[in-house]
TORGU-204482 format. One record per residue: x, y, z of N, C-alpha, C in turn. Coordinates in steps of 0.2 Angstrom, whole numbers, always signed. Example, Ala and Ser with C-alpha at 12.3 -4.5 7.8 and 13.67 -1.06 7.14 Angstrom:
residues 2
- +66_-28_+39_+62_-22_+39_+66_-16_+39 .
- +64_-11_+35_+68_-5_+36_+64_+0_+39 .
This chain:
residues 83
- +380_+601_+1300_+381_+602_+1307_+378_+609_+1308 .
- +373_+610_+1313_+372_+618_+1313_+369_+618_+1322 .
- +368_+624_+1323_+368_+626_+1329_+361_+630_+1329 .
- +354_+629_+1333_+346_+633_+1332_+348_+640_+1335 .
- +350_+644_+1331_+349_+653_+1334_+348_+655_+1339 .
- +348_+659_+1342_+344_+661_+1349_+341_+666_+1347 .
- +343_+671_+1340_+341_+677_+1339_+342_+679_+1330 .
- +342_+683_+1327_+341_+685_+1320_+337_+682_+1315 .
- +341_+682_+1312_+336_+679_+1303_+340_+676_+1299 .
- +348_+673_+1304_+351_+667_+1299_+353_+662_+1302 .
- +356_+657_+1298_+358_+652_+1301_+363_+648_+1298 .
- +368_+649_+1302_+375_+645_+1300_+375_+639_+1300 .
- +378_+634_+1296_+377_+628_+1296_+385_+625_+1290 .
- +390_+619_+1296_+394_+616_+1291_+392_+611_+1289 .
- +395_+610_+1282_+393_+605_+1277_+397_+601_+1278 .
- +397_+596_+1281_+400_+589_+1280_+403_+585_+1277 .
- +409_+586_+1276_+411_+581_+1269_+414_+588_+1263 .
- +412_+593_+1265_+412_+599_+1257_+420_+605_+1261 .
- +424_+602_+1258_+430_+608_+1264_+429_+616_+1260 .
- +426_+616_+1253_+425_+624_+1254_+419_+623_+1250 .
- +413_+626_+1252_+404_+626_+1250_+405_+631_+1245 .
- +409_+636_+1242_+408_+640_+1235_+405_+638_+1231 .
- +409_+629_+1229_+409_+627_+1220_+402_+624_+1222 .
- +400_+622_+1230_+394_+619_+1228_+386_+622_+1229 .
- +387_+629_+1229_+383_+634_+1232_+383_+635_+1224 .
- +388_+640_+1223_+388_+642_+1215_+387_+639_+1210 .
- +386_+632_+1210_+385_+628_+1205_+379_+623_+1207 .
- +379_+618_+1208_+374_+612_+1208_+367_+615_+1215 .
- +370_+619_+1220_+364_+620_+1224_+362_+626_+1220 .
- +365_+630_+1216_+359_+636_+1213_+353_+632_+1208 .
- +358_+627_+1203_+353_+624_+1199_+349_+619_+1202 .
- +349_+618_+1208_+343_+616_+1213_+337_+619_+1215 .
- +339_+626_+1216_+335_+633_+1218_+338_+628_+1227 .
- +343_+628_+1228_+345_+631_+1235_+349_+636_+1237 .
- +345_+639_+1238_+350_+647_+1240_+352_+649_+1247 .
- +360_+648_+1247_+364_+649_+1253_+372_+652_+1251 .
- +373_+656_+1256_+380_+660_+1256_+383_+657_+1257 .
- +390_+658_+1253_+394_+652_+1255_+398_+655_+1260 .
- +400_+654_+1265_+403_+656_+1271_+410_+663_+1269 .
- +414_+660_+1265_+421_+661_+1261_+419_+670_+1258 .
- +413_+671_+1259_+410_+678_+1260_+410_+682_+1266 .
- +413_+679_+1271_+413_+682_+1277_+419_+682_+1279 .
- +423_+680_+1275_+429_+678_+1279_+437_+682_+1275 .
- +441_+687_+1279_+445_+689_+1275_+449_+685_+1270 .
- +448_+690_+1263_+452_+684_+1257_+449_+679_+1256 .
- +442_+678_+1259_+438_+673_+1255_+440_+667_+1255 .
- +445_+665_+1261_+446_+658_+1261_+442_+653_+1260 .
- +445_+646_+1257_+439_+643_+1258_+435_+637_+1265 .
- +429_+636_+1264_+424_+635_+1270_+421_+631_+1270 .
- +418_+629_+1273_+416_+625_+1276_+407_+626_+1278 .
- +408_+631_+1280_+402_+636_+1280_+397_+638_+1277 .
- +390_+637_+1276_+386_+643_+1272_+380_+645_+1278 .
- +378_+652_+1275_+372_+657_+1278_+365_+657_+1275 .
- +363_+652_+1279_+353_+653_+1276_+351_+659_+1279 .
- +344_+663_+1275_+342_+667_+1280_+333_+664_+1280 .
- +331_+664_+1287_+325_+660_+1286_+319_+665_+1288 .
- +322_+671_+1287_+315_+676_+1290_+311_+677_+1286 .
- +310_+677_+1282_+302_+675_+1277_+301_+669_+1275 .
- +306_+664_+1276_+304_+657_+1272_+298_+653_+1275 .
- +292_+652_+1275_+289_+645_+1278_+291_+640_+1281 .
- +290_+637_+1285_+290_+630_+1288_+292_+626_+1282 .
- +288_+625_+1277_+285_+621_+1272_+293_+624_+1266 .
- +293_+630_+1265_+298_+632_+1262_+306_+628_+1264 .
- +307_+631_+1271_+311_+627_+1277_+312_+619_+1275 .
- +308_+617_+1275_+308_+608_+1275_+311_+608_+1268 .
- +308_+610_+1262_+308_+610_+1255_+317_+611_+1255 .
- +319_+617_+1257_+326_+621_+1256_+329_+611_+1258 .
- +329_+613_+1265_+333_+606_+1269_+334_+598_+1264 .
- +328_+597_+1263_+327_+591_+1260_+332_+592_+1252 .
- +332_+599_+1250_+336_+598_+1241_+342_+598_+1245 .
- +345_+603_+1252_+352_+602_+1251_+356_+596_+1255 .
- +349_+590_+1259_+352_+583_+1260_+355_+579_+1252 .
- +349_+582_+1250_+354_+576_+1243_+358_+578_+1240 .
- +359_+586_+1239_+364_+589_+1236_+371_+587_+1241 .
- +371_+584_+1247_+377_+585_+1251_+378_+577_+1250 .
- +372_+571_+1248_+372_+566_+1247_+377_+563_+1240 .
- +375_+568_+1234_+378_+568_+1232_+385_+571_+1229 .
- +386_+576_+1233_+393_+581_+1231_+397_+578_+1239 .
- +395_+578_+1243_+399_+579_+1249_+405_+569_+1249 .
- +410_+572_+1252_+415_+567_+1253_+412_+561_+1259 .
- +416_+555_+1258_+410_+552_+1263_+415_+554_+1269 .
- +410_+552_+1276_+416_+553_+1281_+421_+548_+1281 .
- +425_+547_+1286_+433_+543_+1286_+430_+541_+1291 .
C-alpha cells in the first residue's frame, strides 16, 4: 500500500500482511539486494511497523521496476495472507 509523492526523494509504503518490516528488511530483503528502511526507525522506541522508506532519487525506472518486482515476491513469500 503506498501513496505517489507529491515531493522529495522518498517513499513510504505498508507492507501488507508484515505487522513489523525489521525482521524482513534485515534479513530475506537485504539477501535479496532490496534495500529499504524499516519504518520502526522513525518512530520513537522503535516500535514495531508496518512501514518501510525507499529512496528513489537516483534509482532508474529500470532499477525501480527491478527493486518492486524482488519486494512483490519477498512479501509473496514472507507476508501473512489477508483474512
Amino acid at each position: 500500500e503506498w501513496s505517489a509523492p507529491e515531493a522529495g526523494m522518498f517513499l513510504w509504503m505498508r507492507l501488507l500482511g508484515v505487522p513489523d518490516s525489521k525482521a524482513l528488511i534485515e534479513g530475506p530483503a537485504r539477501e535479496a539486494k532490496v534495500l529499504l528502511v524499516p519504518g520502526a526507525y522513525f518512530l520513537p522506541g522503535s516500535a514495531a511497523s508496518p512501514f518501510v522508506r525507499a529512496s528513489f532519487s537516483t534509482a532508474s525506472d529500470a532499477d525501480v521496476d527491478e527493486a518492486l518486482r524482488r519486494l512483490a515476491a519477498l512479501l509473496r513469500e514472507h507476508a501473512a495472507p489477508p483474512r
